[in-house]
N, CA, C and O atoms as a GROMACS GRO file, in nm:
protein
  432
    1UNK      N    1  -1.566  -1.636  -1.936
    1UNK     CA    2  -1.569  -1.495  -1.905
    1UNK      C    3  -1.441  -1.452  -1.833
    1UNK      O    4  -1.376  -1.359  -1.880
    2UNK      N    5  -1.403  -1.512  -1.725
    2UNK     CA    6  -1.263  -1.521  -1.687
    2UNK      C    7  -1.187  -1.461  -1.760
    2UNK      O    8  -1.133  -1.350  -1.757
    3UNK      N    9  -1.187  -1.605  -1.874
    3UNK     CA   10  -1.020  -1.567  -1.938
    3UNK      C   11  -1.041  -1.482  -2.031
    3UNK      O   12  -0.936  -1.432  -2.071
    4UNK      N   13  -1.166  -1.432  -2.099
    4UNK     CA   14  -1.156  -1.326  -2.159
    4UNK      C   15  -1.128  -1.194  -2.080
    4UNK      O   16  -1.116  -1.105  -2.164
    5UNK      N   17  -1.114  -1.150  -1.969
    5UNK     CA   18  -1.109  -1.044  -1.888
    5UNK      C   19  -0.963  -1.063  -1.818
    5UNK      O   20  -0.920  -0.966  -1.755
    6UNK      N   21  -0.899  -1.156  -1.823
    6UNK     CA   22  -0.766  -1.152  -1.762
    6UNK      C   23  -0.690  -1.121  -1.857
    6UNK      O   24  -0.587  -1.055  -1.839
    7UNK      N   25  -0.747  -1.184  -2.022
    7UNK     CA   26  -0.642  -1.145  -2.125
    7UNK      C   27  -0.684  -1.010  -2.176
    7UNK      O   28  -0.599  -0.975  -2.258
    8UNK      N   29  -0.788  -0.908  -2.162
    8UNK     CA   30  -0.800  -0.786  -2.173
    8UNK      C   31  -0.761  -0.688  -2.094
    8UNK      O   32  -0.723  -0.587  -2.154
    9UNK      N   33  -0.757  -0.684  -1.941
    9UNK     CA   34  -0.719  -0.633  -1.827
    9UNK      C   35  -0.552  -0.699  -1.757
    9UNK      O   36  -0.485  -0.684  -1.655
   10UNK      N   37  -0.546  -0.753  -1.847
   10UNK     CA   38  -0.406  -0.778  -1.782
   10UNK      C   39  -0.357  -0.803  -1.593
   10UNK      O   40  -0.418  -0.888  -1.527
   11UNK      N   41  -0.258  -0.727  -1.537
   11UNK     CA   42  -0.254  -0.756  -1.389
   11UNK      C   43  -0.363  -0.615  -1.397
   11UNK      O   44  -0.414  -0.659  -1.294
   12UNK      N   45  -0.433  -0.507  -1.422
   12UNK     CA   46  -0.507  -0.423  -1.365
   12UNK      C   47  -0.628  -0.464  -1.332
   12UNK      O   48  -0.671  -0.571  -1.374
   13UNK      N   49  -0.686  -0.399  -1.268
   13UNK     CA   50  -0.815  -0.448  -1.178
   13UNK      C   51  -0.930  -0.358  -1.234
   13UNK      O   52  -0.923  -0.235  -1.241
   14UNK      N   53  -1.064  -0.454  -1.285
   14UNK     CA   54  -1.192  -0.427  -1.314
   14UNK      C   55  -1.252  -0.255  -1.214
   14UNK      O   56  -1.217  -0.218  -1.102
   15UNK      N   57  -1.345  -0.190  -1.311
   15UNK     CA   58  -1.405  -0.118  -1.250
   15UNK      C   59  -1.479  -0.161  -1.101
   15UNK      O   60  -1.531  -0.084  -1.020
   16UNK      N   61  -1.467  -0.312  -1.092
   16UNK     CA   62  -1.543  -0.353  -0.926
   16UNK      C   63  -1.446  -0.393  -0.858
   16UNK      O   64  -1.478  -0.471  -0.768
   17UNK      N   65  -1.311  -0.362  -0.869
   17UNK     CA   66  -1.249  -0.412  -0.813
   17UNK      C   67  -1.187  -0.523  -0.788
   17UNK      O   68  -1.132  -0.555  -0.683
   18UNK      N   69  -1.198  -0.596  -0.911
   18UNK     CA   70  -1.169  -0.734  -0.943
   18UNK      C   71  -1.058  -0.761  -1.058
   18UNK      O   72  -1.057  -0.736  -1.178
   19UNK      N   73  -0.950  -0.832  -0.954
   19UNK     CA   74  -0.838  -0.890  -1.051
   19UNK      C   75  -0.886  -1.002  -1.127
   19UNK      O   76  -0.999  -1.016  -1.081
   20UNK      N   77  -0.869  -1.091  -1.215
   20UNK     CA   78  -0.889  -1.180  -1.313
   20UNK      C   79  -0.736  -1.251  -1.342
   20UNK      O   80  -0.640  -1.179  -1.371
   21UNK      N   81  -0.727  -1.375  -1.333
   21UNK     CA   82  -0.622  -1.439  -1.372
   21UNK      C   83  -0.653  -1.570  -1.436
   21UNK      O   84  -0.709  -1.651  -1.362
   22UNK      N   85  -0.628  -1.606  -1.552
   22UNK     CA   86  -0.608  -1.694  -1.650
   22UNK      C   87  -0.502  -1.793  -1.681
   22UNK      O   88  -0.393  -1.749  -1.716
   23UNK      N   89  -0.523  -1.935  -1.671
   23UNK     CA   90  -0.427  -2.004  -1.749
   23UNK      C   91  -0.488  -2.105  -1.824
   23UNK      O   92  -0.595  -2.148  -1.780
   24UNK      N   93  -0.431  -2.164  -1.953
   24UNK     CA   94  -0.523  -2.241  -2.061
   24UNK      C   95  -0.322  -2.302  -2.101
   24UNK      O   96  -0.216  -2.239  -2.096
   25UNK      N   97  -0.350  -2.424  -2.132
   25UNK     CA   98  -0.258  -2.521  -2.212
   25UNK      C   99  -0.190  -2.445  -2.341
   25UNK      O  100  -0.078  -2.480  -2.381
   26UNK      N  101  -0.240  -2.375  -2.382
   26UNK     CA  102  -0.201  -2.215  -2.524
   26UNK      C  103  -0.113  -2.178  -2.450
   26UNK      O  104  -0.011  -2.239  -2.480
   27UNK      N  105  -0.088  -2.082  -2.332
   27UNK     CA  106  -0.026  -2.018  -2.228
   27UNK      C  107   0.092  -2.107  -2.236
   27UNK      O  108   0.189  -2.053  -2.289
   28UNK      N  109   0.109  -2.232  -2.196
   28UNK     CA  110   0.258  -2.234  -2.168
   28UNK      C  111   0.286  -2.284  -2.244
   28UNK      O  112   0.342  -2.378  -2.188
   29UNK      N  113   0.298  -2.308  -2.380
   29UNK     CA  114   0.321  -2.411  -2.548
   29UNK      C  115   0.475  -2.305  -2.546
   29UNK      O  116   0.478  -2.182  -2.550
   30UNK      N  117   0.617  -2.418  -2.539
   30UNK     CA  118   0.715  -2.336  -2.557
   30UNK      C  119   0.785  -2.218  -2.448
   30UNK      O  120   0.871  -2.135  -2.479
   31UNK      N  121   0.725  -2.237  -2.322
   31UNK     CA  122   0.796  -2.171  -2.232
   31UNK      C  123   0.924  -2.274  -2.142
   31UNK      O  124   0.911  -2.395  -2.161
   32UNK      N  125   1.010  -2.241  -2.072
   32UNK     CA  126   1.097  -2.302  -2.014
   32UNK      C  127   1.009  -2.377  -1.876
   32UNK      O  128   0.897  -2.355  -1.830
   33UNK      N  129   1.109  -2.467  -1.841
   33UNK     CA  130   1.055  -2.533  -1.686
   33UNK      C  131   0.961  -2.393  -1.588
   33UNK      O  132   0.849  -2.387  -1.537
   34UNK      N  133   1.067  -2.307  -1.598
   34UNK     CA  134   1.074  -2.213  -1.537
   34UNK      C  135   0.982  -2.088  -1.460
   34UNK      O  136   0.950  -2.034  -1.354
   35UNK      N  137   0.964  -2.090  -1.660
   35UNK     CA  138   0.855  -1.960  -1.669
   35UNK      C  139   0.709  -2.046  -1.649
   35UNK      O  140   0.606  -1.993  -1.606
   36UNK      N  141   0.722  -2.230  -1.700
   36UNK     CA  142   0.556  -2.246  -1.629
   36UNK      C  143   0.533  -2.215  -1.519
   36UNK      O  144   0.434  -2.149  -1.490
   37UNK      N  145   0.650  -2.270  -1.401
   37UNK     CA  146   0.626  -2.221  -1.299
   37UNK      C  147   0.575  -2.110  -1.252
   37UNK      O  148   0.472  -2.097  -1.186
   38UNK      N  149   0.647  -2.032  -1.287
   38UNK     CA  150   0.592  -1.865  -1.249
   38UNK      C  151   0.476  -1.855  -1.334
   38UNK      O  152   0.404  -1.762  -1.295
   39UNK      N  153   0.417  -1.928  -1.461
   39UNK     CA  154   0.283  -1.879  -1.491
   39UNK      C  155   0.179  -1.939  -1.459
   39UNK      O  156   0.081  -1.906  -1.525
   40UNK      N  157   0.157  -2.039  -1.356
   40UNK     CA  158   0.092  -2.124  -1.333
   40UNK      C  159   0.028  -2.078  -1.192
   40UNK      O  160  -0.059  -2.156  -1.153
   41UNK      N  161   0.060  -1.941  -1.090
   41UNK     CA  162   0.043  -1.876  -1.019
   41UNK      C  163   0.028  -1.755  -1.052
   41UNK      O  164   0.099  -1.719  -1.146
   42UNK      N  165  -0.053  -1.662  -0.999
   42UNK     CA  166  -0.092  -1.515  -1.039
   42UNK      C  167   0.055  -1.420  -0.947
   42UNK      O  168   0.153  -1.459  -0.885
   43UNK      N  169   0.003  -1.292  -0.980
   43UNK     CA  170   0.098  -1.213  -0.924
   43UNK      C  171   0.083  -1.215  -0.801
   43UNK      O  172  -0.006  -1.284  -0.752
   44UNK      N  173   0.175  -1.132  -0.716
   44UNK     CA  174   0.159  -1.143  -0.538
   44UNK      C  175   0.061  -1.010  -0.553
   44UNK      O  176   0.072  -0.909  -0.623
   45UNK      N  177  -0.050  -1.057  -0.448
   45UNK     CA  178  -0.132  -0.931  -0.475
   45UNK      C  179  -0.033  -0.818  -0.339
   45UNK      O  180  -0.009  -0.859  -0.226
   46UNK      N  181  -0.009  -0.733  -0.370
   46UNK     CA  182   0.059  -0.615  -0.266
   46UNK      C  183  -0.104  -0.540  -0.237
   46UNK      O  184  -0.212  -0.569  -0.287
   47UNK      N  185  -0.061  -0.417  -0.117
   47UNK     CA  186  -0.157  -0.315  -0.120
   47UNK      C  187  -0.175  -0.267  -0.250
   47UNK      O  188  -0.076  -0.208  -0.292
   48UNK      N  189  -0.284  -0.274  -0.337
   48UNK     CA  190  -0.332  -0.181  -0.437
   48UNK      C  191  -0.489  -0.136  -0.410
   48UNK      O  192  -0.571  -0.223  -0.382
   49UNK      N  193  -0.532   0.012  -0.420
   49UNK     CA  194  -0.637   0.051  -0.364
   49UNK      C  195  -0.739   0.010  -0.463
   49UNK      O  196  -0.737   0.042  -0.581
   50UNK      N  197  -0.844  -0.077  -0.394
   50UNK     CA  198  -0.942  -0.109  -0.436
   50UNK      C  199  -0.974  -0.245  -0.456
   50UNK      O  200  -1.089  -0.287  -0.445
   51UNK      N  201  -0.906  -0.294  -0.477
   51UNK     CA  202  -0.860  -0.492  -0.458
   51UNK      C  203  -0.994  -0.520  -0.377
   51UNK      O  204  -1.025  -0.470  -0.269
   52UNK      N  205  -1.063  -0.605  -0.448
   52UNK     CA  206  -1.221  -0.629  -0.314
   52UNK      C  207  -1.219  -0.786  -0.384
   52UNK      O  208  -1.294  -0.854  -0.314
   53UNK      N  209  -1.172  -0.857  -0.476
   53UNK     CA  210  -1.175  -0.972  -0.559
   53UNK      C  211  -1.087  -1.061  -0.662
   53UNK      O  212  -1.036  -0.991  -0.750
   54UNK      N  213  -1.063  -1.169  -0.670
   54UNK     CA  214  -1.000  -1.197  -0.739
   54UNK      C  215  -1.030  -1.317  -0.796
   54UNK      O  216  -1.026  -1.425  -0.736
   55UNK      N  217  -1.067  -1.299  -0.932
   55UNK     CA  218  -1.100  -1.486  -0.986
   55UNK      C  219  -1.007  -1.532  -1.056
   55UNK      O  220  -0.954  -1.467  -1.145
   56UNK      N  221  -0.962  -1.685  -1.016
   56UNK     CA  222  -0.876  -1.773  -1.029
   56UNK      C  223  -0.952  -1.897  -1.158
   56UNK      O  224  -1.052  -1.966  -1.134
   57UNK      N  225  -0.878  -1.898  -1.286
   57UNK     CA  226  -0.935  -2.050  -1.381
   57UNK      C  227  -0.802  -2.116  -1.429
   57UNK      O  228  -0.774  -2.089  -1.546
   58UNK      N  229  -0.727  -2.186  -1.372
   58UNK     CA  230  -0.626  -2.214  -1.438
   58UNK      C  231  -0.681  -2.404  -1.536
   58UNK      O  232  -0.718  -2.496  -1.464
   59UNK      N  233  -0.676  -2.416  -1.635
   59UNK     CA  234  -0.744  -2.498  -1.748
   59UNK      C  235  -0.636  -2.598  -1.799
   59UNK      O  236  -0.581  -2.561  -1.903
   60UNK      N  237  -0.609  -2.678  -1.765
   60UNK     CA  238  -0.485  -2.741  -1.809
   60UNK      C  239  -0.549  -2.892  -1.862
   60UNK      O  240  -0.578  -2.962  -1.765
   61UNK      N  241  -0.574  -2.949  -1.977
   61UNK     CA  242  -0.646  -3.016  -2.029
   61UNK      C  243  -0.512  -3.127  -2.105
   61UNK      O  244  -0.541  -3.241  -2.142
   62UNK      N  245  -0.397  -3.082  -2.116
   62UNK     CA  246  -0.257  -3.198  -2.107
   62UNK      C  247  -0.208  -3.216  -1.980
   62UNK      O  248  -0.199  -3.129  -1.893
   63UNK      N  249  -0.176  -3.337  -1.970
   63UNK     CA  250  -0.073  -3.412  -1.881
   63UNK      C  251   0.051  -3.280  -1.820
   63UNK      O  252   0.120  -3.219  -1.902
   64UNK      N  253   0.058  -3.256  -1.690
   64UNK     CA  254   0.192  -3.157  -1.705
   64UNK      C  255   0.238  -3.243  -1.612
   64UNK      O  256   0.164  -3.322  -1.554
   65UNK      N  257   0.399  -3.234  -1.586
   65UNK     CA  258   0.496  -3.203  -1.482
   65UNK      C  259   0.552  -3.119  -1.466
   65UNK      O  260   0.600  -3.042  -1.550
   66UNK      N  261   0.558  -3.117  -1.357
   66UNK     CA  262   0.651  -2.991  -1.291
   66UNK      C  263   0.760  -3.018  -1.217
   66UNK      O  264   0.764  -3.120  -1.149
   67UNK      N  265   0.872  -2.921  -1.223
   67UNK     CA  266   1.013  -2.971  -1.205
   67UNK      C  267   1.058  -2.855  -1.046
   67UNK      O  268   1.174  -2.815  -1.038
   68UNK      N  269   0.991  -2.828  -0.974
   68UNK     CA  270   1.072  -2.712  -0.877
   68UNK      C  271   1.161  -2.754  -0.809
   68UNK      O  272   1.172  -2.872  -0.776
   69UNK      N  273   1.243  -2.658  -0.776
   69UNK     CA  274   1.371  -2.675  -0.672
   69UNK      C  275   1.311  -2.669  -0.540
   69UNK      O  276   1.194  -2.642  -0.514
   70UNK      N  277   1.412  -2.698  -0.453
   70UNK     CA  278   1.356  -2.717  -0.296
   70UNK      C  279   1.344  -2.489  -0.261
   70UNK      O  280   1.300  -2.447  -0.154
   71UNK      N  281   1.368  -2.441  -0.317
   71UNK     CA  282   1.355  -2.310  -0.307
   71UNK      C  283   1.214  -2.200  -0.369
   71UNK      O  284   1.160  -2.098  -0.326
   72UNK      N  285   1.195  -2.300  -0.508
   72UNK     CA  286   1.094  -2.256  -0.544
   72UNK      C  287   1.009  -2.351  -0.538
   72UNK      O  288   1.041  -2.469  -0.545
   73UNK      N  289   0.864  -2.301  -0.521
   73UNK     CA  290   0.740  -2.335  -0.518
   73UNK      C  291   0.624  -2.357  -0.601
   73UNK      O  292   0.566  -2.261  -0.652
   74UNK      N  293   0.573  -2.527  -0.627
   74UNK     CA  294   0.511  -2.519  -0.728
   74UNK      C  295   0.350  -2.494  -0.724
   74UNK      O  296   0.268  -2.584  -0.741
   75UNK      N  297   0.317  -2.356  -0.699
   75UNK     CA  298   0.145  -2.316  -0.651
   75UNK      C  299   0.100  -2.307  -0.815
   75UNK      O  300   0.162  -2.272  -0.915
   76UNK      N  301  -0.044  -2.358  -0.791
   76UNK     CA  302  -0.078  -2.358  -0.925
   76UNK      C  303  -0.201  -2.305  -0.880
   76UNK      O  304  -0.273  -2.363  -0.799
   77UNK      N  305  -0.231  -2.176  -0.939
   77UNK     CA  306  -0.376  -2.091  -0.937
   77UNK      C  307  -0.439  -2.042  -0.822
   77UNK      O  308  -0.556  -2.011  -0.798
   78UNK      N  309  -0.245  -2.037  -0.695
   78UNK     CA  310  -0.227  -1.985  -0.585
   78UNK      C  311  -0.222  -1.843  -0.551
   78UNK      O  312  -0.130  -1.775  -0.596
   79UNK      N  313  -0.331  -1.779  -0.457
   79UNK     CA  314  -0.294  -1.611  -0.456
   79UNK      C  315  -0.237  -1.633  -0.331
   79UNK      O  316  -0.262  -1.715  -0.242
   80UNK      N  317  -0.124  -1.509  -0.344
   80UNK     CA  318  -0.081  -1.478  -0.259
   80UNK      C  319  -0.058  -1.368  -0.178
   80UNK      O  320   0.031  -1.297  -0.224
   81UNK      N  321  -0.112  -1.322  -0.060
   81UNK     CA  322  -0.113  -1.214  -0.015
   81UNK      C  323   0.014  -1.147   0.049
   81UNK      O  324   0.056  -1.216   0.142
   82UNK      N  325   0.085  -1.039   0.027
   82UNK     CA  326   0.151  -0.988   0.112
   82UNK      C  327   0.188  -0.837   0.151
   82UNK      O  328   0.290  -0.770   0.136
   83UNK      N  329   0.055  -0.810   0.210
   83UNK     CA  330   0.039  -0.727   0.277
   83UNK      C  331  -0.052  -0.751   0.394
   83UNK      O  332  -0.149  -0.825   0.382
   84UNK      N  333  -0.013  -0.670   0.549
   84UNK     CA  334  -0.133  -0.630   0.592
   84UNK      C  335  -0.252  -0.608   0.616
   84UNK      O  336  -0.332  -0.656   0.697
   85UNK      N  337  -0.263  -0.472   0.475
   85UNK     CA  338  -0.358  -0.394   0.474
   85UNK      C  339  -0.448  -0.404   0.458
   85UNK      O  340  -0.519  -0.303   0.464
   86UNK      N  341  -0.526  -0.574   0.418
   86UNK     CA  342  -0.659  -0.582   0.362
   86UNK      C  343  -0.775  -0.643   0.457
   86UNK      O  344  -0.764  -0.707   0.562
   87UNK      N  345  -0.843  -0.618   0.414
   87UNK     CA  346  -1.023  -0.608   0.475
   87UNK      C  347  -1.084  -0.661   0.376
   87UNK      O  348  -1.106  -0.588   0.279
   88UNK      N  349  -1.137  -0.830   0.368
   88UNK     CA  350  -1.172  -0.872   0.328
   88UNK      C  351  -1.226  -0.904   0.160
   88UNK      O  352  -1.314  -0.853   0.091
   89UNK      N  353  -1.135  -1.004   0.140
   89UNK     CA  354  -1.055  -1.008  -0.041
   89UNK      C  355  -1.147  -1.157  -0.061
   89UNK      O  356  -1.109  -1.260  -0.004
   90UNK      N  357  -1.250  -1.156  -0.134
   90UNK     CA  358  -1.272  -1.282  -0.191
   90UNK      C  359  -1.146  -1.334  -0.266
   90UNK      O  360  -1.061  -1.260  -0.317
   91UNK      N  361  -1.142  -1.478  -0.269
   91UNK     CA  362  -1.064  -1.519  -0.339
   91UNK      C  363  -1.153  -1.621  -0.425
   91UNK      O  364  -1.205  -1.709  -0.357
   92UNK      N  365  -1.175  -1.624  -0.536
   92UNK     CA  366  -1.278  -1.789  -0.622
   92UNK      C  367  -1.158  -1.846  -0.755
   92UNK      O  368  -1.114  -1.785  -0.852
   93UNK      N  369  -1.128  -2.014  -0.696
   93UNK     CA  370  -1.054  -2.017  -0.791
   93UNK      C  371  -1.145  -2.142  -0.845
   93UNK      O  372  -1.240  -2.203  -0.796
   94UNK      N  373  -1.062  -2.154  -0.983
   94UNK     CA  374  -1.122  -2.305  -1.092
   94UNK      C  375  -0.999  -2.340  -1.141
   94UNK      O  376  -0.921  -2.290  -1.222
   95UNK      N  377  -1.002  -2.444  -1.067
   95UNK     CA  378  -0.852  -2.540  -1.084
   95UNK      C  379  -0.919  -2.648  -1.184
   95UNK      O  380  -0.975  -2.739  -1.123
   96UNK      N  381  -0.924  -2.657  -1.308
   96UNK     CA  382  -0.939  -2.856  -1.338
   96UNK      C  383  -0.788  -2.877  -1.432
   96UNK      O  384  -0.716  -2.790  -1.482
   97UNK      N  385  -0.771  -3.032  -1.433
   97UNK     CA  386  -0.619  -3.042  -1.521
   97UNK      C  387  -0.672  -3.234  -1.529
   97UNK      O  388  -0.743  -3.312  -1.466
   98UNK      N  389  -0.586  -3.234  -1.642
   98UNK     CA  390  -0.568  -3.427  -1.685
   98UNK      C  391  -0.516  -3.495  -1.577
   98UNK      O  392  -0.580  -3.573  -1.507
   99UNK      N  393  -0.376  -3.461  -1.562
   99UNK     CA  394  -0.292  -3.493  -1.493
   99UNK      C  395  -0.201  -3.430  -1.419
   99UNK      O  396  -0.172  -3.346  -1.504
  100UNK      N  397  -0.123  -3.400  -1.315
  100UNK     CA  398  -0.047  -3.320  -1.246
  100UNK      C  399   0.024  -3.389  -1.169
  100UNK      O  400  -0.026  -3.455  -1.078
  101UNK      N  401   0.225  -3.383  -1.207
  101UNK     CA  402   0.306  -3.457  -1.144
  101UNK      C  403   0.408  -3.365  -1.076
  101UNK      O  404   0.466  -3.279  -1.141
  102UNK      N  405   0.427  -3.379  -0.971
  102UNK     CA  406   0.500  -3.235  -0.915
  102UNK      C  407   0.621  -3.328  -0.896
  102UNK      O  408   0.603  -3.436  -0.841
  103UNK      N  409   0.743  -3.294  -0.937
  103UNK     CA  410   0.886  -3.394  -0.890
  103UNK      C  411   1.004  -3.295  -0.866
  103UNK      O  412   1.052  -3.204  -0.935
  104UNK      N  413   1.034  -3.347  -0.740
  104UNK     CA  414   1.165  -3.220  -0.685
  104UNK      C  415   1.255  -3.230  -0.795
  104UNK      O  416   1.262  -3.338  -0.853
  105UNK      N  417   1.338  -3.116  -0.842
  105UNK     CA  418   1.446  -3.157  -0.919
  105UNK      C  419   1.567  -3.053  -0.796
  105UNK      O  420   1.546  -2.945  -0.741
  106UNK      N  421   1.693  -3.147  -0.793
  106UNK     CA  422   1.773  -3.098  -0.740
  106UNK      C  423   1.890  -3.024  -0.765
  106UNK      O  424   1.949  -3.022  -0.874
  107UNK      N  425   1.932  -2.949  -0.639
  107UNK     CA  426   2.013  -2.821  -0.709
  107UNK      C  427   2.102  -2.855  -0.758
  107UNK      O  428   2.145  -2.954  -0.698
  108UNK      N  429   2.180  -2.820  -0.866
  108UNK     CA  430   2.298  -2.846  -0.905
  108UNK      C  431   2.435  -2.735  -0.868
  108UNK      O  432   2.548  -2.762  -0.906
   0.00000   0.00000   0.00000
């Protein structure tokens, strides 16, 4: 149910106030080091009015590694808040995966 509602609603938020975020092994087939990174974490939630929820399934059923620099960060199915303004935000995530190898790669 999740991932059908994250891939219909996109980053907008449910009539209850509920963001939805999705990741499945389909998702990153052919993206750079890079962009898994950044898709392997949801957006930064900012003030947006009405935000009361957010469900987290990231599904990773192959072997991954991950390559981050000492600058970037490898959160996987991590929300992140940055604002203030909020009054109490469920957060529910579903993390499962095969395998997960996180290895610094250094700057060049």
């Amino acid at each position: 149910m999740i991932e059908n509602r994250a891939r219909v609603l996109g980053n907008r938020l449910s009539a209850s106030g509920t963001r939805y975020f999705a990741v499945t092994d389909a998702d990153l087939v052919g993206k750079t080091p890079d962009e898994v990174l950044r898709r392997l974490s949801p957006p930064v939630i900012t003030a947006v009015g009405g935000l009361r929820q957010i469900d987290i399934v990231v599904d990773l059923q192959r072997p991954i590694t991950l390559f981050p620099t000492a600058d970037q960060p490898a959160n996987v199915g991590t929300a992140v808040v940055q604002s203030s303004g909020f009054n109490n935000i469920a957060v529910n995530s579903i993390i499962t995966g095969a395998q997960l190898t996180v290895i610094p790669k250094k700057k060049e």
